[in-house]
C-alpha positions in Angstrom: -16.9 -40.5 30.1 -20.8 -40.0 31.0 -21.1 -37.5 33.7 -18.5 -39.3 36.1 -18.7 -42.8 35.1 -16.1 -44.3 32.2 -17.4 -45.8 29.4 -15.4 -47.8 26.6 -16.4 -49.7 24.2 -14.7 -53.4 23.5 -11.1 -53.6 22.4 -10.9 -49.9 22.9 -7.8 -49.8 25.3 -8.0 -47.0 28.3 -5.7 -45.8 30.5 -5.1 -45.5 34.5 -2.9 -44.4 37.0 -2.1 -45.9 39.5 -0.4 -44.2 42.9 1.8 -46.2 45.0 2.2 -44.7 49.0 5.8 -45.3 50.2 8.0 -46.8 47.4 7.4 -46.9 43.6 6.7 -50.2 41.5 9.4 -52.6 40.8 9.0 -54.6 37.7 10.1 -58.2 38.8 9.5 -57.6 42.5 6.0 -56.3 42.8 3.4 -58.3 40.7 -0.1 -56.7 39.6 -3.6 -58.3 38.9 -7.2 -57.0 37.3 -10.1 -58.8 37.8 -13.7 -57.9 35.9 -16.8 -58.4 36.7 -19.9 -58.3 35.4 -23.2 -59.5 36.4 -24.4 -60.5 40.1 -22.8 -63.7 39.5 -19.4 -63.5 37.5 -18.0 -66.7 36.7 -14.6 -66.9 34.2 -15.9 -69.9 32.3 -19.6 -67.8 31.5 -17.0 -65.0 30.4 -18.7 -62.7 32.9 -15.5 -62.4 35.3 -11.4 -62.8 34.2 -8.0 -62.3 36.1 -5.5 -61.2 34.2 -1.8 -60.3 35.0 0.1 -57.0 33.9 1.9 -57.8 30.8 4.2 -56.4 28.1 2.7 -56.8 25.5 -1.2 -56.9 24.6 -3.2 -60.3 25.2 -5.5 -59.9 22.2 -7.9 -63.3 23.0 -8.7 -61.3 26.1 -8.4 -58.9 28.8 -5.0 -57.3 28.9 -2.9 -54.8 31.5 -0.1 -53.5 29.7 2.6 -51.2 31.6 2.5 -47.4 29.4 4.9 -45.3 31.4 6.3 -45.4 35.3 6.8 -41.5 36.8 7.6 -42.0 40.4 5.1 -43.3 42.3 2.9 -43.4 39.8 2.1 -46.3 37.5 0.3 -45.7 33.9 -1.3 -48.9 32.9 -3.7 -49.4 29.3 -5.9 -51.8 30.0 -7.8 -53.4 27.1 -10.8 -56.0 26.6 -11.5 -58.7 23.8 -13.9 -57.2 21.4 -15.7 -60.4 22.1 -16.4 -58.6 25.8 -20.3 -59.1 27.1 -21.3 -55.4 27.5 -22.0 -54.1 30.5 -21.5 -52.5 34.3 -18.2 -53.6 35.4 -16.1 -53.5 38.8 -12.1 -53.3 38.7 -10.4 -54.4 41.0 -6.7 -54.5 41.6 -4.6 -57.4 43.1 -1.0 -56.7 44.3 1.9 -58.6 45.4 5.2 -58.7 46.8 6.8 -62.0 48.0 4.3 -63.9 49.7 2.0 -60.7 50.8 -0.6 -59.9 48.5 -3.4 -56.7 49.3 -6.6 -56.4 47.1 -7.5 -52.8 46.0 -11.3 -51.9 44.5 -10.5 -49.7 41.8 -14.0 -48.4 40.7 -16.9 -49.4 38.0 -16.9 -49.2 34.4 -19.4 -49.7 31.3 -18.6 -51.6 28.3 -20.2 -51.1 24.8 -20.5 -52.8 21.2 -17.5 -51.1 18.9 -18.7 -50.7 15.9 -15.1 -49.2 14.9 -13.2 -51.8 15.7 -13.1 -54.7 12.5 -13.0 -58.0 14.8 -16.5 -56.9 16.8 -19.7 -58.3 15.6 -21.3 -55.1 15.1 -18.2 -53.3 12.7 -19.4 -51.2 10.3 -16.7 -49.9 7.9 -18.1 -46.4 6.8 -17.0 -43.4 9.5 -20.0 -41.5 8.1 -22.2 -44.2 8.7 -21.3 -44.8 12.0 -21.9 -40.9 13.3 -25.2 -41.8 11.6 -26.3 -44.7 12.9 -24.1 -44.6 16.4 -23.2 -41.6 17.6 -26.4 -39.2 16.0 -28.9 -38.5 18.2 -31.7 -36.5 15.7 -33.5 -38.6 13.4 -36.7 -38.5 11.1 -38.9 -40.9 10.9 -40.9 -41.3 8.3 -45.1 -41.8 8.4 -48.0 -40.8 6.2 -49.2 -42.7 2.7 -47.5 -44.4 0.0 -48.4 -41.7 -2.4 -47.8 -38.6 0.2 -44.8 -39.6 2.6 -44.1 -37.7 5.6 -41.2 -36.9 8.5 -41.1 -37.0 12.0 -38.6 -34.8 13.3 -37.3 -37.5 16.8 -35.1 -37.3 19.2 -32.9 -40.4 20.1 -31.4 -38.6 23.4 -28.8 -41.7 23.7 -26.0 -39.7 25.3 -28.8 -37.7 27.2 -28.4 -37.9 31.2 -29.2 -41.3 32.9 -30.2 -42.8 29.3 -27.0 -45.0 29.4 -28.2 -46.4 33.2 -31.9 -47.0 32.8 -30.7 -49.1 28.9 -28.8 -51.5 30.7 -31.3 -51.7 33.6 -33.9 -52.8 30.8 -30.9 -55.6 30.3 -31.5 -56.2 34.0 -35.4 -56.4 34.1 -36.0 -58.7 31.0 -37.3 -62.2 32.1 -34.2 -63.9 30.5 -32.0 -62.1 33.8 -34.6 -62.8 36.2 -34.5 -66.7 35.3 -31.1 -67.4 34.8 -28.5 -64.4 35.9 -25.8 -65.9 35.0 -26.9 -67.5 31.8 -28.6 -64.1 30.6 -25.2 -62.5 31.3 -23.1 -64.6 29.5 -24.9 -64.2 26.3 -25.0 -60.0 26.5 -21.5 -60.6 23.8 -23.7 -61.3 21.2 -25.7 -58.6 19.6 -28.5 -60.9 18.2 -29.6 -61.7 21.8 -29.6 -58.0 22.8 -31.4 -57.5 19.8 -33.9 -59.9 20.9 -34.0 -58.8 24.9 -34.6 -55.1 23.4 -37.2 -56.0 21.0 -39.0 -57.7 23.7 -38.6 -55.6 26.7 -39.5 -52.6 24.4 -43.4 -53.6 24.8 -44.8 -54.8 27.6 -47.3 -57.9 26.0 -45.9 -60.4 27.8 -46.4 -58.7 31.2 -42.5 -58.3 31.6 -42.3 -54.6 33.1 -41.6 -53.3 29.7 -41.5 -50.2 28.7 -44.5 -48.8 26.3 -47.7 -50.1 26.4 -49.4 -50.0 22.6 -52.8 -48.3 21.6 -55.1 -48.1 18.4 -58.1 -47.2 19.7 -57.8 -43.3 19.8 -58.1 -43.2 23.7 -55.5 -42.2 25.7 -57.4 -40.2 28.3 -54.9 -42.0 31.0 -52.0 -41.2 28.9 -50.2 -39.7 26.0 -51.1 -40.1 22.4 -48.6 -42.0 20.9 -48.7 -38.9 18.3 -47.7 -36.5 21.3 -44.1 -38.0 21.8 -41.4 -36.0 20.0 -38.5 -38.2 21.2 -37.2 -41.5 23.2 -35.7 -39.6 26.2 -38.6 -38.6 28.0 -40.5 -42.3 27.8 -37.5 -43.9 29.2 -37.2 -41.7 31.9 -40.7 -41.8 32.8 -40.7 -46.2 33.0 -37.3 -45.9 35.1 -39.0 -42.7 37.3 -42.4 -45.0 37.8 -40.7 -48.1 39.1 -40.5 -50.0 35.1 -44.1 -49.6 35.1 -45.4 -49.5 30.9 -45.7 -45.5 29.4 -48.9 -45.5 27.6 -48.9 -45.1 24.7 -47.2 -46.3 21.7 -47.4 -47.4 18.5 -45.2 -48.6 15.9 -43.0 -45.8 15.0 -42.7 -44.8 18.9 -41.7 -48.5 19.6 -39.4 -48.8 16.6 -37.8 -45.2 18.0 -37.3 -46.5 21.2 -35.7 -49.7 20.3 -33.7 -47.5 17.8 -32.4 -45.2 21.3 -31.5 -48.5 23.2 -29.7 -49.7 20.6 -27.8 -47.0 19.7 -26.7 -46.5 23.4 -25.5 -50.1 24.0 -23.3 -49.2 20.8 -25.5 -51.4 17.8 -25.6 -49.1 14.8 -29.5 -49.4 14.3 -31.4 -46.9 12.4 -35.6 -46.7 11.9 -37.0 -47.7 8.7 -40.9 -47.5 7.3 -42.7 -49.7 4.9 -45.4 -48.7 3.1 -49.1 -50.7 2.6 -47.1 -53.1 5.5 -49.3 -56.4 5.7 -49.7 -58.2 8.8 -50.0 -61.9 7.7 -51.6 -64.1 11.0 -51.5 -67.2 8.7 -48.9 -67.6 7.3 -50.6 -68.0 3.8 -48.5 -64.5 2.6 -52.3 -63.5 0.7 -54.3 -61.2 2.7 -57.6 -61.2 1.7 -59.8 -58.2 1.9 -63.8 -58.2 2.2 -65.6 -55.4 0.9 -69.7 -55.3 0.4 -71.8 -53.8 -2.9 -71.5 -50.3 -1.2 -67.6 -50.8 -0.5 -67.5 -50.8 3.1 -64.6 -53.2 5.1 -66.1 -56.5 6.1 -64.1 -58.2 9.4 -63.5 -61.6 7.7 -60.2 -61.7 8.1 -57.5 -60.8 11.3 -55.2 -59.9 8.6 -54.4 -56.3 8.1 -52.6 -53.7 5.6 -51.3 -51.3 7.4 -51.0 -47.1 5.3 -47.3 -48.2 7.5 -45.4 -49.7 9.5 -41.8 -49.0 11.3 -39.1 -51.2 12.1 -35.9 -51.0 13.5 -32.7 -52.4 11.4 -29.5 -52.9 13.1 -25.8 -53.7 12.0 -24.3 -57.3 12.9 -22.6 -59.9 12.0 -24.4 -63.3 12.5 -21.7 -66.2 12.6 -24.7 -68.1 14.1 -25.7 -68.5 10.4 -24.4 -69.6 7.1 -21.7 -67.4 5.2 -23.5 -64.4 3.2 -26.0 -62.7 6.0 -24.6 -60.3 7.6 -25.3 -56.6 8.0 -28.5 -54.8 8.3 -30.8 -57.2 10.4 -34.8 -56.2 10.6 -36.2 -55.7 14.1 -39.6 -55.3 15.4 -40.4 -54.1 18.7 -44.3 -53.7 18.0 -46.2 -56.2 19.4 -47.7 -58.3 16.7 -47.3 -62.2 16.7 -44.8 -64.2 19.7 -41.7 -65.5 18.5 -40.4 -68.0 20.7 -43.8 -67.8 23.0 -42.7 -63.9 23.2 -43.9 -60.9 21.7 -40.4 -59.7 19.5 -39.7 -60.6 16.3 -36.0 -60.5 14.8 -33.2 -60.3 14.2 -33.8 -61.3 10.6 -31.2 -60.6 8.1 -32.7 -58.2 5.3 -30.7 -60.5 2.8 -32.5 -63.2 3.7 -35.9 -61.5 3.0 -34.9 -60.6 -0.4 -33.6 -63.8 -1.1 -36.9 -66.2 0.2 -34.7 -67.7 2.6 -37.4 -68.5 5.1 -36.3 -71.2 7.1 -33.2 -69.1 8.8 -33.6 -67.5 12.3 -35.5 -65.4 13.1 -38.8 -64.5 12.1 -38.2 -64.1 8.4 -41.4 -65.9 7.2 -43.4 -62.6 9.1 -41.1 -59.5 7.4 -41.3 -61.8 4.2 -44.8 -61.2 4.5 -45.0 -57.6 5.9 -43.2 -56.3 2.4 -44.2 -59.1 -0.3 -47.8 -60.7 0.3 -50.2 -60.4 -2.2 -53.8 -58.1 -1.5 -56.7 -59.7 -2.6 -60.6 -57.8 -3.1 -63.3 -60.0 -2.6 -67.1 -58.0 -3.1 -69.2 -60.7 -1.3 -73.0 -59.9 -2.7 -76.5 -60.1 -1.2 -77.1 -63.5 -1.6 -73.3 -64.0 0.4 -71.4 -65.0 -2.6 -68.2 -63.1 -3.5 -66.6 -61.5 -6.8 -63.0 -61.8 -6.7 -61.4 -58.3 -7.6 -60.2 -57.8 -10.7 -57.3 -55.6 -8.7 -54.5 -56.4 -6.0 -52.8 -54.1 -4.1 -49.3 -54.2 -3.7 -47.6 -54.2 -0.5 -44.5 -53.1 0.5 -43.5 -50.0 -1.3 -41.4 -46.9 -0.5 -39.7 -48.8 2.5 -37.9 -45.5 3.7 -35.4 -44.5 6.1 -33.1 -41.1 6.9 -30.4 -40.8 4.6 -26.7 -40.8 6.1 -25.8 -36.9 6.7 -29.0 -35.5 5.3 -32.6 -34.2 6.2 -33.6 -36.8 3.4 -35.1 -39.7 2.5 -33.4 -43.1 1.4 -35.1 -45.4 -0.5 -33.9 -48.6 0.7 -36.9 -50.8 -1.0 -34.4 -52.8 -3.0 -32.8 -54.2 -0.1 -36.0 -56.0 0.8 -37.2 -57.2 -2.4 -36.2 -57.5 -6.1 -38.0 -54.9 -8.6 -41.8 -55.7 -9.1 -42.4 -58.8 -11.9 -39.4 -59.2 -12.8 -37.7 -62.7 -13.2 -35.7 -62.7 -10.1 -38.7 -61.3 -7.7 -40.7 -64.9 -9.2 -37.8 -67.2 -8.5 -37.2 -65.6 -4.5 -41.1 -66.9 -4.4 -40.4 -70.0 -5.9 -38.1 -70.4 -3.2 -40.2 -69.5 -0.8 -42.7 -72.1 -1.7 -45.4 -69.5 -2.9 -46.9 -68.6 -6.4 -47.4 -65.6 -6.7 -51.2 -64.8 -7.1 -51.4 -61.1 -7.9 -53.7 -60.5 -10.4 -51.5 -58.1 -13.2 -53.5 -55.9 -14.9 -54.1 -56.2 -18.5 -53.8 -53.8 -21.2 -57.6 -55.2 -22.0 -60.4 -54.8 -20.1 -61.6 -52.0 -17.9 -59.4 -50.1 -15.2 -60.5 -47.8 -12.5 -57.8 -45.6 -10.1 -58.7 -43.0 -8.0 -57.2 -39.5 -8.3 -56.9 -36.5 -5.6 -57.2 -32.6 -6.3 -54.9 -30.0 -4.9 -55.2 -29.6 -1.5 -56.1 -32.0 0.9 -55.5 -29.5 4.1 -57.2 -29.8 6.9 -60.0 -28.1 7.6 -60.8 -27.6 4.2 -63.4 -29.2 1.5 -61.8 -30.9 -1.6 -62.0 -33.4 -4.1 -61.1 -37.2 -5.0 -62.1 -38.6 -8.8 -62.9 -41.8 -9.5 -60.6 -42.2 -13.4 -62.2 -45.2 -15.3 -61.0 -46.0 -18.6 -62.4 -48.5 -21.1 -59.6 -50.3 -22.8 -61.9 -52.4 -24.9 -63.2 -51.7 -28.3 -67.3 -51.9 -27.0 -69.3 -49.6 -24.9 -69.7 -50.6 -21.5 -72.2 -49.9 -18.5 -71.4 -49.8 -15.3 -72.5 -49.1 -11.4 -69.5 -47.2 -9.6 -69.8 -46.9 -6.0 -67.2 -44.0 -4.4 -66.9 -44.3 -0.6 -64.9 -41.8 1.7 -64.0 -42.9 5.3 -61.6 -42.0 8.3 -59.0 -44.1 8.9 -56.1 -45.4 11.3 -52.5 -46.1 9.9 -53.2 -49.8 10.6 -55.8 -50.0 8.2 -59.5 -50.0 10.8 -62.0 -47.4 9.6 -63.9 -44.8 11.3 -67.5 -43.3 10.1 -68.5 -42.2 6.0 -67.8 -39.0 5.4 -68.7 -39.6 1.3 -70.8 -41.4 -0.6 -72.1 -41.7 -4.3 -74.0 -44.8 -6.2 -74.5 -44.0 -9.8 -76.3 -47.0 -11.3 -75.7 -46.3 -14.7 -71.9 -45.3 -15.8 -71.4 -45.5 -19.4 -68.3 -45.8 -21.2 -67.3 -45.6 -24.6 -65.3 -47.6 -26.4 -61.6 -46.7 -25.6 -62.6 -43.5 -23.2 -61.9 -41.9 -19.9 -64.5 -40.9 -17.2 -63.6 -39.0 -14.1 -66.4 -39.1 -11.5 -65.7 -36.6 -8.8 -67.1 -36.6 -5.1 -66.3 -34.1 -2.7 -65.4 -34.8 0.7 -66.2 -32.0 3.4 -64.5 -30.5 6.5 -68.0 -30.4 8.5 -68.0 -34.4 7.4 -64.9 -35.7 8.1 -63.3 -32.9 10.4 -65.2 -34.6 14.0 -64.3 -38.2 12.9 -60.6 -37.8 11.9 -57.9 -39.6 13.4 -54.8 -38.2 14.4 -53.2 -40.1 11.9 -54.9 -37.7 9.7 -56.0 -40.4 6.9 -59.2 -41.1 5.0 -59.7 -44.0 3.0 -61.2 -43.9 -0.2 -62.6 -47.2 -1.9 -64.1 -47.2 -5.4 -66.0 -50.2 -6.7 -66.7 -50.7 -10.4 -68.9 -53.3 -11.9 -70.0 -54.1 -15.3 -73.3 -55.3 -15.5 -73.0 -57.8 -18.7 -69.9 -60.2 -17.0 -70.7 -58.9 -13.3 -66.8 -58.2 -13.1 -65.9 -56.2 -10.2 -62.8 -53.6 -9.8 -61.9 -52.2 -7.2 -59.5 -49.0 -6.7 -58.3 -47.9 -3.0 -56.5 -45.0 -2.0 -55.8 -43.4 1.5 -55.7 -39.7 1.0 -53.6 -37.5 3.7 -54.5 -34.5 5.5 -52.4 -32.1 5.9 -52.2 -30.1 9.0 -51.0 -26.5 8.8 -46.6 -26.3 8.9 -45.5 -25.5 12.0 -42.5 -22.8 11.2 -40.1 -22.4 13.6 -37.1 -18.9 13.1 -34.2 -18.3 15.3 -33.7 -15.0 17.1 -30.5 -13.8 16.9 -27.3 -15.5 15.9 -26.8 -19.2 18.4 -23.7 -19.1 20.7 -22.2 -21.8 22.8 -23.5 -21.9 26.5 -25.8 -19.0 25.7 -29.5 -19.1 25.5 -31.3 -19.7 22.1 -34.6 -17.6 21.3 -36.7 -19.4 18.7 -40.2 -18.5 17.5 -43.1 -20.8 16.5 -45.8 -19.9 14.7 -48.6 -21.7 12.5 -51.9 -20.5 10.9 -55.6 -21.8 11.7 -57.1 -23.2 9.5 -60.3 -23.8 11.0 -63.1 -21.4 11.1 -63.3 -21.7 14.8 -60.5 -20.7 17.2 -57.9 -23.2 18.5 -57.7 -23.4 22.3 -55.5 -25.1 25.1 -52.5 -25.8 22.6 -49.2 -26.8 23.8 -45.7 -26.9 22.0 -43.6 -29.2 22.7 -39.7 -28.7 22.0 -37.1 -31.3 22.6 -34.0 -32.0 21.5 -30.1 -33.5 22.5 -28.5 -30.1 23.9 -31.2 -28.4 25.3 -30.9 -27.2 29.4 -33.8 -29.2 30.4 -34.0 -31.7 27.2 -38.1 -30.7 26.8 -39.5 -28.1 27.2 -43.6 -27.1 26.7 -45.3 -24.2 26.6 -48.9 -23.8 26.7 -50.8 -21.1 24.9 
């Protein structure tokens, strides 16, 4: 039950009663009906509306009323739906007959949900711990930051929350697919790839559909809320339903991917959020993303291609009989708004199989994901004259892909479901397959190789260090020009202003050494211009002078803002208030004014609450 409405999920049986006035029932005399409906326009061949008689036995193609005890006047009947049920509001109604006089009754309203613990639904999933997970939790993490410093996000999925069930199926209602065809839209809610496809949609608004976040980069959200404000899904969804289905500004990806995650989970999907690390965004298709960079290393727009320090998805749990034997489980969904897929702004389901196999041609949207965890980085150092030095380096994408681990505070690696391990024989045939060679450049043991390395202590507010670590792997002396510079960043890879520089023209290197070239980076430079994804991208550019051979080394370094630690007063008791404490240091040598926490969290009186100081 939520609040005073039943909810089931499909070929979950439930009980009623049913009180007769006068005389009781009379098996073989008195004959009883259901119908249910669903949809503005039920119709029994869509699947959307069925009649079906009081049995003794359970009808297990489809709805079934089966007779569990008679005391009296009272009749106890199970009714039970096909687990291949479209989810959704239902009305009961009861027909009864007696000879040739028949009386129809209106029972009440029901909601029907995917079960993921029954083993003939689409959306079974066979591990009890993984269902409380990916089902019935509603506390997450979700994980952000760099490849090399990975963070959590402490979210709140609220799907059980108050009105959260309602205003998810309303989103059903307001997606363009109802709004053209009612009946067709309907018909298809039994499938779980086509909710997954409504919801990824409907989750942004790009295709001017009433959906429910609108996405921003830009770092202005005067009209508002930072998409780094939101501490949870319940409070956006009930601010679109409060404001007439009218876009929340502002999200980006791990706010859409949470969102979608909510949804999901509500309508009974397992579905759980999951990061991938230097994500590309591929807008051709070519899976290369080629980088421009000039003498002094600063980012070039050649290119609408993007790495991105992450990116979020959502995966869901489903079977997909609407492809070949050997694809089912976790499918990837993305909610951001990046490319259209099917002249709309979703992308998925796409079965994470699939993806680690190269099979591109299967629905949907695999050649994109393929992409967003596999293409190749390429450095090009276009010169004075316009020419350009391909890198002697290529980043590699897709790394750390991360998600919460079943029962635990902690991260789960889940890279290997994506993609075979780096180089190895399998990884080159899944790109043979996908009709790509791949064109990373490997390093060689030979030659000259340049990384970039960070001191202790990259806090906010405070100075500190990044090194430039060359080493000469050849058996001559080299000279070199290295070029370190420091620059804000965004998590989808756009840059802000220099906040460190140094050109030293002559960098020699002896014959099988090390250098490390420091360069400090300082507060009063960087502290105006950082982001609030707290990120500053570091690019190092190496090049001989006898072969004119360029290297390049990037690295996004993360700031980290002072731990917010939170201690419980007293000992927590059911139904009684809980007394928590928040504290944090400043950093900064200036005071910090017109703060505001922000708690939230499944349980809680009010589900948010804020306080300023």
């Amino acid at each position: 039950m939520s609040g005073q409405q039943l909810v089931v999920r499909r070929g979950q049986p439930f009980t009623i009663t049913l009180c007769f006035s006068g005389r009781g029932y009379e098996e073989g005399v008195d004959k009883l009906a259901f119908n249910v409906e669903t949809g503005p326009c039920p119709i029994e061949t869509s699947g959307t509306r069925s009649h079906f008689a009081v049995t003794d036995f359970p009808e297990e193609s489809g709805w079934s009323a089966v007779v569990q005890q008679q005391d009296g006047n009272s009749l106890s009947v199970s009714l039970c739906s096909p687990t291949s049920a479209c989810i959704g509001r239902y009305s009961l109604t009861l027909e009864t007959s007696t000879g040739y006089q028949g009386t129809s009754y209106h029972i009440g309203h029901f909601v029907l949900l995917f079960n993921a613990w029954h083993p003939e639904d689409t959306v079974f999933l066979r591990d009890e711990d993984e269902r409380g997970e990916y089902v019935l939790s509603q506390q997450g993490l979700i994980y952000q930051g760099a490849c090399d410093y990975i963070t959590s996000t402490p979210w709140n999925f609220g799907q059980f929350e108050d009105n959260i069930l309602s205003i998810c199926l309303n989103l059903l209602d307001t997606n363009p697919k109802f709004l053209r065809d009612q009946n067709r839209d309907c018909s298809r809610r039994n499938d779980p790839v086509y909710i997954g496809r409504v919801v990824s949609a409907m989750v942004n608004c790009n295709d001017e559909d009433r959906g429910v976040l609108a996405g921003r980069w830009d770092n202005h959200y005067e009209d508002g809320m930072s998409p780094m404000a939101w501490i949870g899904s319940v409070d956006i969804l009930k601010r679109w339903k409060d404001f007439g289905c009218q876009p929340v500004k502002y999200g980006q990806c791990w706010v859409f991917a949470a969102v979608a995650c909510t949804v999901l989970r509500c309508l009974g999907i397992p579905s759980r959020v999951v990061t991938n690390y230097n994500s590309a965004h591929d807008t051709n298709g070519n899976l290369v993303i080629d980088r421009y960079l000039n003498e002094t290393g600063e980012q070039e727009q050649r290119s609408k291609d993007m790495i991105w320090n992450f990116h979020c998805w959502v995966e869901s749990w489903m079977a997909r009989p609407d492809l070949a034997a050997g694809y089912d489980g976790w499918q990837a969904l993305d909610p951001t708004p990046q490319e259209k897929s099917e002249g709309v702004f979703c992308c998925g389901p796409a079965p994470v199989k699939a993806i680690k196999e190269g099979d591109l041609q299967l629905k949907y949207d695999i050649p994109f994901v393929f992409a967003e965890v596999n293409a190749d980085v390429v450095y090009w150092v276009v010169q004075r004259d316009g020419s350009r030095k391909k890198s002697t380096h290529s980043s590699v994408v897709g790394k750390n892909i991360s998600t919460k681990t079943v029962g635990k505070d902690s991260r789960e690696d889940i890279t290997h479901t994506y993609k075979y391990p780096e180089g190895s024989e399998k990884e080159r045939d899944v790109f043979a397959k996908a009709e790509h060679e791949k064109s990373s450049l490997r390093q060689e043991d030979e030659g000259l190789h340049l990384k970039i390395k960070l001191s202790e202590g990259a806090n906010n507010g405070c100075d500190f260090d990044v090194f430039a670590v060359i080493n000469n792997n050849t058996d001559v002396e080299r000279v070199c020009r290295l070029m370190l510079c420091a620059r804000t960043a965004s998590y989808n890879g756009t840059v802000g202003p220099q906040c460190g520089m140094k050109d030293l023209l002559n960098v020699t290197l002896a014959p099988r050494a090390e250098n490390s070239v420091p360069l400090r980076i300082l507060y009063e430079k960087y502290g105006e211009s950082l982001t609030q994804d707290n990120l500053i991208k570091v690019v190092a550019l190496l090049t001989e002078y006898q072969t004119g051979d360029v290297v390049v080394a990037v690295r996004d370094v993360y700031i980290q803002n002072p731990e917010i630690k939170i201690r419980i007063l007293g000992e927590p008791m059911q139904n009684r208030k809980l007394v928590a404490e928040m504290s944090l240091v400043n950093p900064l040598a200036a005071p910090l004014n017109n703060c505001v926490f922000v708690v939230e969290g499944a349980g809680l009186t009010n589900g948010q609450q804020t306080k300023e100081l």
